[in-house]
C-alpha positions in Angstrom: 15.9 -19.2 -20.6 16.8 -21.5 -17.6 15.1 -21.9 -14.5 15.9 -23.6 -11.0 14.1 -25.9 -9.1 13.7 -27.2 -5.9 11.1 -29.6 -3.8 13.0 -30.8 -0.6 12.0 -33.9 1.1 10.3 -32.2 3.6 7.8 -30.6 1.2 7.2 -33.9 -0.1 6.3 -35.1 3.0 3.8 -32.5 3.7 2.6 -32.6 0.1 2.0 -36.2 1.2 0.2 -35.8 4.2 -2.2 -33.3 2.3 -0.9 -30.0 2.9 -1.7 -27.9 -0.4 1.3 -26.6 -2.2 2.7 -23.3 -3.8 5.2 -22.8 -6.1 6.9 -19.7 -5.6 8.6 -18.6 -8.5 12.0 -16.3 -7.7 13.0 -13.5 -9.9 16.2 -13.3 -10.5 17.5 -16.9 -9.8 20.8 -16.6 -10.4 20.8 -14.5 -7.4 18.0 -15.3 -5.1 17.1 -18.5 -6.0 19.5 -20.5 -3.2 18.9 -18.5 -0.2 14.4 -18.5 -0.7 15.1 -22.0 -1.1 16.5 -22.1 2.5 14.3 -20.1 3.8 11.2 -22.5 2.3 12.5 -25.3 3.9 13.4 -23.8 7.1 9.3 -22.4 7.0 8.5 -26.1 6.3 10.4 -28.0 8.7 11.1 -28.3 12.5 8.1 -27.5 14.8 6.7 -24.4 12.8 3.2 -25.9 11.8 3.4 -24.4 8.2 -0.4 -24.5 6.2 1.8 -25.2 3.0 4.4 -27.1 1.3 6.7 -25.4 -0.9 8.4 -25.8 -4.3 10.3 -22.6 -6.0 11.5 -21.8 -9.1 14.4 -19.6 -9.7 13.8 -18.0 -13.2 17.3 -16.6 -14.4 17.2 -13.1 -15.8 20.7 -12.6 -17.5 22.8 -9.8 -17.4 21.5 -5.9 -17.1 20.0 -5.0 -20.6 18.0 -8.2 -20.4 16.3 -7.1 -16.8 16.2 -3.7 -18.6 14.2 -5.1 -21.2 12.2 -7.7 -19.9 11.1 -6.3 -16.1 10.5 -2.9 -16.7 6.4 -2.4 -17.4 7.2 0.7 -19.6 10.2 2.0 -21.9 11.7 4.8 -20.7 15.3 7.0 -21.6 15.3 8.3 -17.7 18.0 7.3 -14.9 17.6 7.1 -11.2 17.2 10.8 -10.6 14.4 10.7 -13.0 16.2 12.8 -15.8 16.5 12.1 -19.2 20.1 12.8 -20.5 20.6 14.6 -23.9 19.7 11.2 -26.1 19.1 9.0 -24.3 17.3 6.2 -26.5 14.2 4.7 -24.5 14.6 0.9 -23.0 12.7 -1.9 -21.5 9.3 -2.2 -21.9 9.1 -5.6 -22.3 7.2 -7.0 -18.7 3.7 -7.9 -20.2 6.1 -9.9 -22.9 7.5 -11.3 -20.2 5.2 -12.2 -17.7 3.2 -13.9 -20.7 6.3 -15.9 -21.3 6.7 -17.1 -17.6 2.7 -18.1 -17.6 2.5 -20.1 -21.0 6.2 -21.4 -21.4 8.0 -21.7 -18.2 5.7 -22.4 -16.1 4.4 -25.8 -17.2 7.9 -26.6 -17.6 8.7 -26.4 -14.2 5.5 -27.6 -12.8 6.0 -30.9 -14.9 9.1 -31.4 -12.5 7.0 -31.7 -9.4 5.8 -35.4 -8.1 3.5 -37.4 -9.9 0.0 -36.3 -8.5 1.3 -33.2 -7.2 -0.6 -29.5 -8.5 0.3 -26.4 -7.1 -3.0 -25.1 -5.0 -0.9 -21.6 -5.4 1.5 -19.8 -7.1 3.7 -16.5 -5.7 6.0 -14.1 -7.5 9.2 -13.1 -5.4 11.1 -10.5 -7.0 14.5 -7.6 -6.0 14.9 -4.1 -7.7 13.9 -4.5 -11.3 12.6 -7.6 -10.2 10.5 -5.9 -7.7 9.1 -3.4 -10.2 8.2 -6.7 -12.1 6.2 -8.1 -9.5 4.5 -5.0 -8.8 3.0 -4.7 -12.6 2.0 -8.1 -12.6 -0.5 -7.8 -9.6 -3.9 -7.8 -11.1 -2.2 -9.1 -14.5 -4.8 -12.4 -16.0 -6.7 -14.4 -14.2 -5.1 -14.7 -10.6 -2.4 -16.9 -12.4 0.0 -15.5 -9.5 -1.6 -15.1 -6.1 0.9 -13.8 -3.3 3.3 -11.3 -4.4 6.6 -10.0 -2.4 8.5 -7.0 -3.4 12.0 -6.0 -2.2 12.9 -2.8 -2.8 10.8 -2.1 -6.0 13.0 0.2 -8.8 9.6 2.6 -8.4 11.9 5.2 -9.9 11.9 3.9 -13.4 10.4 6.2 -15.8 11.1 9.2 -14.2 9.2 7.8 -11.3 5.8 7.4 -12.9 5.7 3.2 -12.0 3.7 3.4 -8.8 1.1 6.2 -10.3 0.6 3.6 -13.4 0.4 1.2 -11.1 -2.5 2.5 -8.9 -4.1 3.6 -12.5 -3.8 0.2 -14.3 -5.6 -1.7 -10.6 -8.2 1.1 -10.7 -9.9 -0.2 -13.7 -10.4 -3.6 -12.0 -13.7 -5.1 -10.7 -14.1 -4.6 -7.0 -13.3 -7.8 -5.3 -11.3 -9.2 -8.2 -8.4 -9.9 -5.9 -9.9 -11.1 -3.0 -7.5 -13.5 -1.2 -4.8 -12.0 -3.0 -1.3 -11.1 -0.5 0.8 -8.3 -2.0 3.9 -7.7 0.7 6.3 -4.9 -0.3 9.8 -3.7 1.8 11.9 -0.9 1.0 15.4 -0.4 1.9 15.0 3.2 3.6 18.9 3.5 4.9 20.2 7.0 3.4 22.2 7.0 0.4 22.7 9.8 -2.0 20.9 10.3 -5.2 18.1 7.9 -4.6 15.9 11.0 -3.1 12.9 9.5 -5.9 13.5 6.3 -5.2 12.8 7.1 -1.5 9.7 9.5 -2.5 8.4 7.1 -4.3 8.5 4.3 -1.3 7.1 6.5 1.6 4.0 6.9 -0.8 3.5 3.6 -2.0 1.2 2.1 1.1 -0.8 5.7 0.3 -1.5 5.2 -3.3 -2.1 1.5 -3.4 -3.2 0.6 -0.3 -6.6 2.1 -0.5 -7.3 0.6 -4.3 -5.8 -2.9 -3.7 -8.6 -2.9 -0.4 -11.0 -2.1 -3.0 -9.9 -5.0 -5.4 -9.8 -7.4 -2.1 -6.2 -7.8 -1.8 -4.4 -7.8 1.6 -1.0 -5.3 1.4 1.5 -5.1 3.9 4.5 -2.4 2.9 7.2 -1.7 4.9 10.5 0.7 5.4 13.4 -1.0 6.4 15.6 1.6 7.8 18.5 -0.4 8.4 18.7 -2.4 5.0 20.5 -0.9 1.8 19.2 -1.6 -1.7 22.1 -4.5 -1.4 20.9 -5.7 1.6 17.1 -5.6 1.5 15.5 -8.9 -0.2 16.2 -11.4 2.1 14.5 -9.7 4.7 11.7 -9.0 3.0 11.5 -12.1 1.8 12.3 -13.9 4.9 8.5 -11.6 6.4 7.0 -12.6 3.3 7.7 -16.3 3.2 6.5 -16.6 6.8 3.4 -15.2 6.2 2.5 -16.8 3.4 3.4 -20.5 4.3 2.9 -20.1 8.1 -0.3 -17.6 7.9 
């Protein structure tokens, strides 16, 4: 699978001075890899005291069976109205496969591209859609390997709208405190468009569900509805909120 990857002089020269660094690692990089790269460096230069330098990583997914297959936490047969047609064969499933690939084989790859001397002090997980739902299940998922999290749009209707229940399950059975300086930021495009009513269920409850067990767990959440986004239009400004606070504070 190939990746992108980008550490702009600026970075470097924060890196230099002793700023600590995160790697943020873009789902989706075929997409989305460009413009959080612009928005890193806009974060990191000028007169915008950031507390970080940044590298990212833009981890290209392929075409839709593969981000069926490898972002969905669960295999399911059911569409976006949460109905299953007449046999329809179960897909995905394959995120923990996934997620265990981007920690042991990608990963040090990309991280061997950064300066001599250079460690990431941090690492976040950016992702859109699928990608969202991706970054979502891998909150909480080993040991703090990925430490901010920003979510555009999450598919929270995959399998027949059971992802954010499983979700709040799965964190439940953590240690209390085991995500304590942990940033989860989640935006959902809210503008109305036909046959998405689960999708939208699904996002007005999300700060409900999780909010009160990722508290538990230590984690900061912020979630927001973006009434004037589309599912089209949604990630950059979630990941414009996101970037800001995580590398200006």
């Amino acid at each position: 699978r190939s990746f992108r990857f980008h550490f702009a002089p600026g970075a470097r020269d924060l890196a230099a001075s002793g700023a600590p660094v995160c790697v943020y690692y873009v789902i989706d990089g075929e997409r989305l890899f460009e413009p959080v790269c612009a928005l890193c460096d806009y974060y990191c230069g000028g007169k915008l005291k950031p507390r970080s330098a940044c590298a990212v990583v833009g981890v290209d997914t392929g075409e839709t069976r593969a981000r069926l297959r490898d972002l969905t936490p669960t295999a399911s047969g059911a569409g976006r109205d949460g109905r299953s047609p007449p046999g329809a064969a179960p897909q995905g499933g394959g995120a923990a496969r996934f997620l265990r690939y981007l920690r042991e084989e990608l990963t040090p790859q990309a991280e061997a591209l950064l300066p001599a001397g250079i460690r990431p002090a941090r690492r976040a997980l950016l992702g859109h859609s699928l990608g969202g739902l991706f970054t979502l299940s891998s909150v909480g998922s080993g040991s703090k390997f990925f430490e901010d999290f920003a979510a555009a749009d999450a598919s929270l209707w995959w399998d027949a709208g059971s992802a954010l229940g499983r979700e709040a399950d799965r964190l439940s059975a953590l240690p209390p405190g085991s995500l304590a300086g942990t940033r989860v930021i989640a935006g959902f495009a809210t503008a109305p468009r036909p046959g998405k009513e689960l999708h939208f269920e699904q996002a007005g409850e999300f700060e409900r569900v999780l909010g009160p067990v990722l508290r538990r767990l230590g984690a900061r959440l912020e979630a927001r509805l973006c009434p004037e986004e589309t599912h089209a239009t949604v990630a950059l400004p979630v990941f414009a909120l996101a970037l800001k606070r995580f590398i200006l504070g």
